[in-house]
N, C-alpha and C positions, 0 to 999 in steps of 0.2 A: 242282284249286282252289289258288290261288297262295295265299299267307302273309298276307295282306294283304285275299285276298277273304275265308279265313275268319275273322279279327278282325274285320272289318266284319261278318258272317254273326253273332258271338257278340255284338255291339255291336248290334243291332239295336233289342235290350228298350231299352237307353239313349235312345239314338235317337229312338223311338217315345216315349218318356218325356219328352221335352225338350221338348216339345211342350205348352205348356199350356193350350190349346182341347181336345185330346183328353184330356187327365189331368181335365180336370174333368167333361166327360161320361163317361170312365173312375170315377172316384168319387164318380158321383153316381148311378149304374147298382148300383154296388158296394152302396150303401147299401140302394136300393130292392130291390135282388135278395134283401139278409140276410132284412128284414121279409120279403118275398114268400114265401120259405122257412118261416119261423116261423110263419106265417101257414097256410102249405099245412099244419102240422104239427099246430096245430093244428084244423083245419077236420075234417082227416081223424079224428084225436080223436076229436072232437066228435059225429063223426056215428057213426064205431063205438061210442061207445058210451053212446050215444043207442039204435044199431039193435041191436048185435051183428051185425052184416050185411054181410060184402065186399061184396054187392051194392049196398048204400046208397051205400057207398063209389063203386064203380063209377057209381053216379049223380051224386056230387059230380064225379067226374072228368071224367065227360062233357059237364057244363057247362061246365067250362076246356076240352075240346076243342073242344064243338060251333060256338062263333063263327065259329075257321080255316078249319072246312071249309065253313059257309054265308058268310063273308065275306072269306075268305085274299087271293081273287084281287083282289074290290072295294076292300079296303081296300088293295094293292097301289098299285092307278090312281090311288085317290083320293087317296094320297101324290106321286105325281107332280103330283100340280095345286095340292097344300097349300103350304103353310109349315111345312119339319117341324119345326123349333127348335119354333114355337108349341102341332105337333100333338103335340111331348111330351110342353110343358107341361101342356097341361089335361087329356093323359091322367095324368101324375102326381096332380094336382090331384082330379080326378073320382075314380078310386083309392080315395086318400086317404081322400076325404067318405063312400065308400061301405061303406068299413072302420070305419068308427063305429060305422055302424049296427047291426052283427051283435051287439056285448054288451044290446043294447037291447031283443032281442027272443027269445022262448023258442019261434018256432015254427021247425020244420027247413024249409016249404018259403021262409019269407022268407028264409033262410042261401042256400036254393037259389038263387033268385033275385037278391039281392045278387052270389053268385058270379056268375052270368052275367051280370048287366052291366059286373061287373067285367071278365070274358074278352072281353065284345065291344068295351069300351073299348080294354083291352092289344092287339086286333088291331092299330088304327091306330099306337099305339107303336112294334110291334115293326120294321114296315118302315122306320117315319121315322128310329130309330137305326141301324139295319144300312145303309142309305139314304145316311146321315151321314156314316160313317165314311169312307167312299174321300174324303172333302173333305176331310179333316184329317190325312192319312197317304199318302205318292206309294203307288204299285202294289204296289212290293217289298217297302213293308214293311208290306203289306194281313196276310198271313197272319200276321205278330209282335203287328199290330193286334189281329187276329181272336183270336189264342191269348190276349192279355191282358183282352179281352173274358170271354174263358172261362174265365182266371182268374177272374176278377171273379166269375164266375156260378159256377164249382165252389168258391169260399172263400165264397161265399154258402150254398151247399150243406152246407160242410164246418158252418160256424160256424151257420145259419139251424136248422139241426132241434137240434141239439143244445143252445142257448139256448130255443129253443120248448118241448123236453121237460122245461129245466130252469126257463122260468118257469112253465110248467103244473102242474108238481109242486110247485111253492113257492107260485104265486102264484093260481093257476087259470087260465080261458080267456081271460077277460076281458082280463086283462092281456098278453095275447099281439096281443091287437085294437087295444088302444090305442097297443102299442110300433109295432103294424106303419102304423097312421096317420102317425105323423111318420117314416119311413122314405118314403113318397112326396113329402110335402111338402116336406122338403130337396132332393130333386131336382128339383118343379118348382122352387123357388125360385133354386137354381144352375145349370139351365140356362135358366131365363129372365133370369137378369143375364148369360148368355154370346150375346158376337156371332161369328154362324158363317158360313162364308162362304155366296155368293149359289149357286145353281146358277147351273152353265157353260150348259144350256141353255134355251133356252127354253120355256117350257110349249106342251104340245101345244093344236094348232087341233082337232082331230077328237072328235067326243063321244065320250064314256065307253064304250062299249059298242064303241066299234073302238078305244080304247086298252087295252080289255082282250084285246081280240083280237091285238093288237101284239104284246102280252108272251106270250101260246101262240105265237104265229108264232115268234118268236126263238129260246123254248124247245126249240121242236122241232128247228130246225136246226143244236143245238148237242148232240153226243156227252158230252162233260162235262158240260153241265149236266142230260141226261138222264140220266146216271150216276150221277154226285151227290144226283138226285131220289128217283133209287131206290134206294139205299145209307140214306139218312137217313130218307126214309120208313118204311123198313123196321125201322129201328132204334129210330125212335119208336113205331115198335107196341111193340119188346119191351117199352123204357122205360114206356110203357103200363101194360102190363100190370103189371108189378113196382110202379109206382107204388102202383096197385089192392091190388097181394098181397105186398107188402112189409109192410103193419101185419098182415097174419095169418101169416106166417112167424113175425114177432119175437112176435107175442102165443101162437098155438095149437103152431107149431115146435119153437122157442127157448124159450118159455115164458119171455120177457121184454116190458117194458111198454114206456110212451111213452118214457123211457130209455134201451132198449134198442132203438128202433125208429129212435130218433134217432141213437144208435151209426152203427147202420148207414147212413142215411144219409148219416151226415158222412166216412165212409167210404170211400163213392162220392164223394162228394167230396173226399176225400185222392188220390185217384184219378186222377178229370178234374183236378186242380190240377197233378199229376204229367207226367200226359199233356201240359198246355196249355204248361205248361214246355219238356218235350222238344218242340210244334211250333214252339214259338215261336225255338228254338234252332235246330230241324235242319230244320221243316219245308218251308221254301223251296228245297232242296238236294234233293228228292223227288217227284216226279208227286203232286200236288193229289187225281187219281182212284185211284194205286192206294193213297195213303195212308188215304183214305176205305176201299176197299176194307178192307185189311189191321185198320183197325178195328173195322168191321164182324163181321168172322170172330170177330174176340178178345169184343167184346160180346157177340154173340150164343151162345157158348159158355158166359160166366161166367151170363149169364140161364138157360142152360136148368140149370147145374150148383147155383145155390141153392138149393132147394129140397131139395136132399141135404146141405145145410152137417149139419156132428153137433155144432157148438156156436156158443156165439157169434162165440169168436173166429175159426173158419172163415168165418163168416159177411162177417164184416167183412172176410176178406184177399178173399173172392172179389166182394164191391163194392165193393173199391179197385183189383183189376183191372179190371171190367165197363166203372170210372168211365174208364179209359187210353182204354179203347175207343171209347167214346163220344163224347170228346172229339176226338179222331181225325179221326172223320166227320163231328163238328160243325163243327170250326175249316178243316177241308179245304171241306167242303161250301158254308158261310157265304162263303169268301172268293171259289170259283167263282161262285156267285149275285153278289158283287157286283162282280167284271169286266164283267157285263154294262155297257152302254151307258146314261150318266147318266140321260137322257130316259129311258129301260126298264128305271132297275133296281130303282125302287119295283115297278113290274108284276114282273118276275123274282122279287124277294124275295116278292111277294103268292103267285103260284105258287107255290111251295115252302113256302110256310105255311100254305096251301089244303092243300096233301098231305100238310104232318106235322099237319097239322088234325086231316086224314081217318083216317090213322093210329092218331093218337092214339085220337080217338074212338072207330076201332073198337076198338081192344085196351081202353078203359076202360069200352067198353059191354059187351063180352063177357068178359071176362075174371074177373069176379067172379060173374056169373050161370054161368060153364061153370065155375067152380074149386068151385061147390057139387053141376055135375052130374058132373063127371068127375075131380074133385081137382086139389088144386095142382101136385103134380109134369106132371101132362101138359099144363097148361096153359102152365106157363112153358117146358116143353118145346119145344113150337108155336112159342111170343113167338121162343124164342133160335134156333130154323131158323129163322124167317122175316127174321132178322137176316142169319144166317149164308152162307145159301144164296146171295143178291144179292150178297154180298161174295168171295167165288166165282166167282162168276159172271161179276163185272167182273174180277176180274184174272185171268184165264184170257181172257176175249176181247177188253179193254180197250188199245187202242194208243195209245198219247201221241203227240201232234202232235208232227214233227221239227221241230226250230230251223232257224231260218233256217241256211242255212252262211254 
């Protein structure tokens, strides 16, 4: 690499920054991700200890999962045929209204419920901004995109639990509900004053039900992006699970509280912010799949080794490596899905959010009902092989396509 390709390689974050269509849907993500976090933190709260119960827990989570995996692929399609500018807005918007509700009410299954129509809202979201980005950023500098994406979402992380724990303790629940309401509502308000460009193609003639079929057909015939499927899939089981068994570490472990569970999270998120950094710097300079890979291995190690942390501060170094890893497979994996083909990248992206759907779901349905039949350590044990193993797996039999000569 000549002098000149790596100054332009370090100049990239600028680059990408200059750009002010992407900077404002860049921070207006940022804002809604903080709440979003505050929000999970305290929900989870709320219901432990309401129940005493991982497993309650394990219920809350399953409703953020269960949408992806009954609507991942649908709401893929259904963004290729949308307006996504609009279908972000009024999922912001919907959010929003639906995060009122929750200080209004003292029964746990209308909290249940609110969260799930929250999650089957956030389906159509998540494709129409992954969807976005390739219009606002050329190819190259998709993955500098992607890792500042990730920023966005691990300083969310970092800052989101740890504000949560500190208005919960000061302020109660309550106020945790109402900060996260106008964290939606600034973003839809600033991406519906932005004009984004049009898609390059044209919407599909064929009914719904063979443009979902489109996006498996393509899937398949692509080695990366089944690589990617299964690397990140896998990785959101572990995610999963520790989501689940992360408040009973820092509560029954650690012997620390919402405080201290917040810690840690922001941790893993020191973590991923760390990680999104070094992609966003080196990661184009590196195979896409075996980067994923190499994440993979690191994640799934720090999952299966917390549940042995002997304090807190262990605690925290081992998910602020976890969070390296994660991000890795995240930022690699995100930017493979949206190479695909304009027409096919809503469906592509719906795929892949179908799978860390399905993931998710299981690790957050089983994951607290098995950590009361079999304990926590073999539970995240599982979470961190089933991470580890696929990431293995790919770079041991994983070939990167040659360049043209």
């Amino acid at each position: 690499m000549t002098a000149g390709e790596k100054s332009r390689q370090h100049g990239n974050f600028n680059a990408v920054l200059r750009q002010p269509k992407f900077n404002v849907l860049l921070g207006s993500e940022a804002i809604s991700l903080i709440g979003d976090r505050l929000v999970a933190v305290a929900l989870i709260m709320l219901v432990y200890e309401s129940t005493s119960s991982a497993s309650s827990v394990s219920t809350l989570m399953m409703l953020k999962a269960l949408p992806a995996l009954i609507l991942g692929s649908a709401a893929g399609a259904m963004v290729d045929r949308l307006h996504r500018k609009w279908v972000m807005v009024a999922s912001n918007l919907a959010q929003g209204l639906l995060i009122l509700l929750i200080p209004f009410t003292s029964s746990l299954r209308m909290v249940y419920g609110i969260y799930l129509i929250m999650s089957i809202v956030n389906q159509l979201f998540i494709p129409a901004r992954a969807a976005t980005i390739p219009n606002l950023v050329s190819e190259k500098q998709l993955i500098t995109a992607n890792s500042l994406f990730s920023m966005a979402y691990v300083g969310a992380i970092a800052l989101g639990p740890a504000i949560g724990g500190f208005v919960i303790d000061k302020f109660g629940l309550d106020a945790a509900f109402f900060i996260d309401s106008i964290t939606f509502f600034v973003p839809a308000l600033a991406v519906g004053l932005l004009i984004l460009p049009h898609r390059t193609q044209p919407l599909s003639k064929n009914n719904f039900l063979s443009d979902m079929k489109a996006g498996f057909a393509y899937v398949r015939t692509r080695s990366d992006v089944m690589a990617s499927l299964l690397m990140s899939s896998m990785v959101y089981f572990a995610t999963g699970a520790l989501s689940v068994l992360g408040v009973v570490i820092a509560k029954e472990t650690l012997g620390v509280g919402a405080g201290g569970y917040g810690m840690m999270m922001s941790s893993m998120g020191a973590g991923l912010l760390l990680g999104a950094i070094m992609m966003g710097k080196w990661g184009a300079q590196v195979d896409r799949t075996r980067l994923a890979a190499i994440g993979a291995v690191i994640a799934g190690v720090m999952v299966a080794l917390l549940p042995h942390a002997a304090n807190l501060y262990i605690a925290l170094l081992i998910s602020a490596v976890s969070g390296v890893g994660m991000v890795m497979v995240q930022a690699s994996s995100n930017t493979t899905f949206q190479t695909a083909p304009e027409q096919l990248r809503g469906r592509v992206l719906g795929v892949s959010q179908a799978l860390l759907g399905a993931s998710s779901f299981l690790a957050m349905g089983l994951s607290g009902f098995a950590e009361e039949w079999i304990g926590l350590t073999a539970v995240l044990a599982t979470a961190g092989l089933a991470a580890l193993l696929p990431g293995l797996l790919v770079w041991l039999r994983y070939k990167p396509a040659q360049p043209d000569a």
